[in-house]
N, C-alpha and C positions, 0 to 999 in steps of 0.2 A: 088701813086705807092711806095713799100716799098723801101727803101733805102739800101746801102749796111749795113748800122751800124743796119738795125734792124735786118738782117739775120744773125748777130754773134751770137752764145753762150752766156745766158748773166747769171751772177753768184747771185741766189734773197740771199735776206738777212731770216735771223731763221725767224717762223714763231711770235714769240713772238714782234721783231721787226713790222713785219706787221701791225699786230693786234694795237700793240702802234700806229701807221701813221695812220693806219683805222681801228676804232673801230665797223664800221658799216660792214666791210666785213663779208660775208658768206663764214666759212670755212666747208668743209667737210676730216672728217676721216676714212681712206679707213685701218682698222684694220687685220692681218690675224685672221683666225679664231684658237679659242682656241683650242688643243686637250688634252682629258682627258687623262692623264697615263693610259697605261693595268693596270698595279697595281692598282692605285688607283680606277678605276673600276671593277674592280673584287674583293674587297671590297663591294661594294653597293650588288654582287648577294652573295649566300649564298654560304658558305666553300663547302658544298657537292656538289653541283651542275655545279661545273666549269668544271667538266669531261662528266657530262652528254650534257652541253650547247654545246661542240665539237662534241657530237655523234648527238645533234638535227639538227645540220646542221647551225651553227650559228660562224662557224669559217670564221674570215671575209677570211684570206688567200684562201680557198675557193671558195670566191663570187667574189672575185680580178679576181681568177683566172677565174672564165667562164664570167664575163661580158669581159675580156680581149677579147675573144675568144680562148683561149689554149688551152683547153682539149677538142678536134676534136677528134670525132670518127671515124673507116671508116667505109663505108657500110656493111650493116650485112650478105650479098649475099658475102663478099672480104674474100680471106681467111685471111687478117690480120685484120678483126674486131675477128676471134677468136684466131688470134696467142696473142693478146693480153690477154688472160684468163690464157694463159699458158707462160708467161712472168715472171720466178719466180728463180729464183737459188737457189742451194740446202741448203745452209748454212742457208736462209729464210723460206725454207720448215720445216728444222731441229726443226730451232727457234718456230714455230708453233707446231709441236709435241710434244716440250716438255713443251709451254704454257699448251694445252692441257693435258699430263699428270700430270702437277704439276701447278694446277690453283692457282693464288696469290690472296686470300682474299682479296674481295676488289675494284679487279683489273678488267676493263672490255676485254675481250677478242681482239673485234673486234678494240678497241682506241689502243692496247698494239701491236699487231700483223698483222693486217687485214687489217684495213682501209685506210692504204698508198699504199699498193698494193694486190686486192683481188684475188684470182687463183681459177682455174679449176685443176691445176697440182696434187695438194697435196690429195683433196678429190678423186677424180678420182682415182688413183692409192691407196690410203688405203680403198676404196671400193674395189676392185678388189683382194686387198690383204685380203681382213677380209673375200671374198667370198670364194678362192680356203682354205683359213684358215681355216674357221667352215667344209666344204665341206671336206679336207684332216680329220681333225681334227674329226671328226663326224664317219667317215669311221674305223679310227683306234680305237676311242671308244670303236664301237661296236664291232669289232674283238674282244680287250681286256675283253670286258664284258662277251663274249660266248666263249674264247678261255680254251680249253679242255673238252669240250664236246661232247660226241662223236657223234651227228646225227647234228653238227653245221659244214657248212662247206658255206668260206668266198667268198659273192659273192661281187665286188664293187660296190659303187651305185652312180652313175652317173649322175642320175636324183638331187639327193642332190644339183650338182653346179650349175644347171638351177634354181634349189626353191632356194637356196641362193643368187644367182646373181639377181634373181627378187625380193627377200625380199628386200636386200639392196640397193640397187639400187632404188626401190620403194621409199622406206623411206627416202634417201639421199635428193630426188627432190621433193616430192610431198608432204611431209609435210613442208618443207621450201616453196614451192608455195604456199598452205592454207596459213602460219605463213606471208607471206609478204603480201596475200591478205587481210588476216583479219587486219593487222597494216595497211596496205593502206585504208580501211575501217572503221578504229577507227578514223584515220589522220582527215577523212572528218568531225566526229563528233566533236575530242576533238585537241585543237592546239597545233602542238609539242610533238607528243604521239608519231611517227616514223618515225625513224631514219639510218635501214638500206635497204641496197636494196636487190632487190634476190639475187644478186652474194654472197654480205656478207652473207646473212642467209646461203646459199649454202655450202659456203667456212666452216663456224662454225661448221653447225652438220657433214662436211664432215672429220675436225677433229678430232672432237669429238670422233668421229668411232675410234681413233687410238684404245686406249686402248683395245678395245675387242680383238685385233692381238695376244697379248701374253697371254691377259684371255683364248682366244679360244685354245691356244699349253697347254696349262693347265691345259682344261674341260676335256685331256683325261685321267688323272688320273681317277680310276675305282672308285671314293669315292662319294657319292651323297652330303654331308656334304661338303664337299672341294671344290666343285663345285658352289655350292649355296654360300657359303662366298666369293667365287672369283668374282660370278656376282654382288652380291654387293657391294661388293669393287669399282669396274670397275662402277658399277650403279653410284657410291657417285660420285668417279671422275667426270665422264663427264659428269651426271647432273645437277653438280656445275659450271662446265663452261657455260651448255646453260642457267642458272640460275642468274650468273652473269650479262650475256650478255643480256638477253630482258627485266628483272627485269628495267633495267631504263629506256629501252622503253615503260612500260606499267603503271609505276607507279603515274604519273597523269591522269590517266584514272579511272573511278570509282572503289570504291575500289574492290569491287565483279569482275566486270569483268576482273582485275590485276590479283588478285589471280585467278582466275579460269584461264585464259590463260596460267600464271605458270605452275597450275596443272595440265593442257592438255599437256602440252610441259612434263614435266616429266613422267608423263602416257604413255607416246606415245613410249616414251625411253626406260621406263620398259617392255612393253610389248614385246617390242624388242628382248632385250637381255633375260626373261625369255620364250618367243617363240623359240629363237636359242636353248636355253639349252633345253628346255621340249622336241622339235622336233627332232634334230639332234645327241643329247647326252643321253640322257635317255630313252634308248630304252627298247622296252618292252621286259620280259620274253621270250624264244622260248617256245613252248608245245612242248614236246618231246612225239610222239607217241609212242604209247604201241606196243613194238616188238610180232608178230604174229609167233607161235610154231608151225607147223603141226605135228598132231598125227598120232599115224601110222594106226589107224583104220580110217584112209580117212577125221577124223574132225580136224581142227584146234582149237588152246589152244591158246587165246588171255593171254596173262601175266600183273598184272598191273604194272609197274617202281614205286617204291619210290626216 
């Protein structure tokens, strides 16, 4: 039975002392483990690639965070699994429009503005606004194009904000659904080729859209030439931006099917904006019919108009 003197606190001597009294003992060393500096590991990957390594999904902050369990969602039936989309203050929103108009060489879209807080807010409403836009904008066009003519008279066309609200609207959602399904698609083949989710794809080309807002208050000038330089302007812009932004999601993927994905996503863009203008702005000539004379001998005198 142990005694009181052995249940004291007893104070051992350095391990060096031991070792000297017994040279046969078995020590073991219980070391923590080393950690590498971020620095000095991000070193070892290459200079370019430390922005893209954050859009691949390899930010440990990140990983912390959902093996924790913190980023709980609610259910998709609650109405605050989608108040969450629209979680966005305006100063945020601002910040993103004029990402999008004035893209930073370089810079990835979604790392710079997006991917700490993605939104519904901001696309949603500059869709809405680029729709009644071309749609107002289309309208007075065409007044402007046939005003003083005498057998022109202005009817509004109304149907316009149905075909624009479905153009864009269209294009906002379902080519970002193709563009995340085909990167979820690559994912399987190639490792680390995609990197954002729908929301971001979403949220980017819903930006993007800004610029045609004041292109389209501008198509209505009557000049075909001024018009054409505007869409390409507005084209460069914000096919720079979607250009920045998937360019690093595609470009360890074969190199044909990188570029070509590119060039789907810009194609798809153009086609856009030179549809809005051919459609809604460039309207065609009236025929001006030929005013009918009746003669007094009972036959009518068709006249031709120059």
């Amino acid at each position: 039975m142990a005694t009181a003197d052995d249940l004291k606190f007893q104070e051992f001597d350095d391990a060096a002392n031991l070792l000297a009294a017994n040279p046969d003992a078995t020590t073991i060393s219980i070391d923590e483990p080393v950690e590498i500096p971020k620095n000095q590991h991000s070193h070892l990957q290459e200079p370019g690639r430390e922005e893209d390594d954050e859009l691949l999904g390899t930010d440990d902050s990140d990983k912390t965070e959902l093996l924790a369990g913190q980023k709980k969602s609610a259910p998709f039936w609650t109405f605050e699994y989608y108040q969450t989309f629209f979680d966005v203050d305006t100063y945020q929103v601002l910040d993103r429009i004029k990402g999008s108009v004035f893209p930073v060489p370089g810079k990835n879209f979604v790392r710079l503005y997006i991917r700490s807080n993605p939104d519904l807010y901001g696309p949603f409403w500059i869709c809405a606004t680029l729709v009644f836009t071309i749609a107002v904008s289309g309208n007075l066009s065409n007044f402007f194009i046939h005003l003083g003519k005498p057998t022109y008279h202005y009817v509004p066309e109304f149907r316009k904000v149905s075909i624009a609200a479905t153009t864009i609207y269209a294009y906002a959602w379902l080519v970002p659904l193709a563009l995340w399904g085909f990167l979820m698609w690559r994912n399987s083949k190639v490792m680390n080729i995609v990197s954002y989710s729908f929301l971001e794809i979403v949220c980017v080309y819903g930006y993007s859209l800004f610029i045609y807002i004041p292109t389209a208050i501008l198509w209505i000038i009557p000049q075909k030439v001024v018009r054409w330089v505007l869409m390409v302007f507005s084209l460069c812009l914000s096919g720079s931006v979607l250009v920045m932004t998937f360019w690093p999601a595609v470009r360890d993927d074969n190199r044909r099917i990188a570029v070509a994905t590119v060039a789907t996503i810009l194609l798809l863009h153009a086609l856009l904006a030179v549809g809005c203008l051919a459609y809604f702005f460039d309207a065609p000539e009236l025929d001006i019919p030929a005013p009918i004379i009746p003669a007094h001998n009972g036959t009518t005198v068709i006249t031709k108009s120059h």
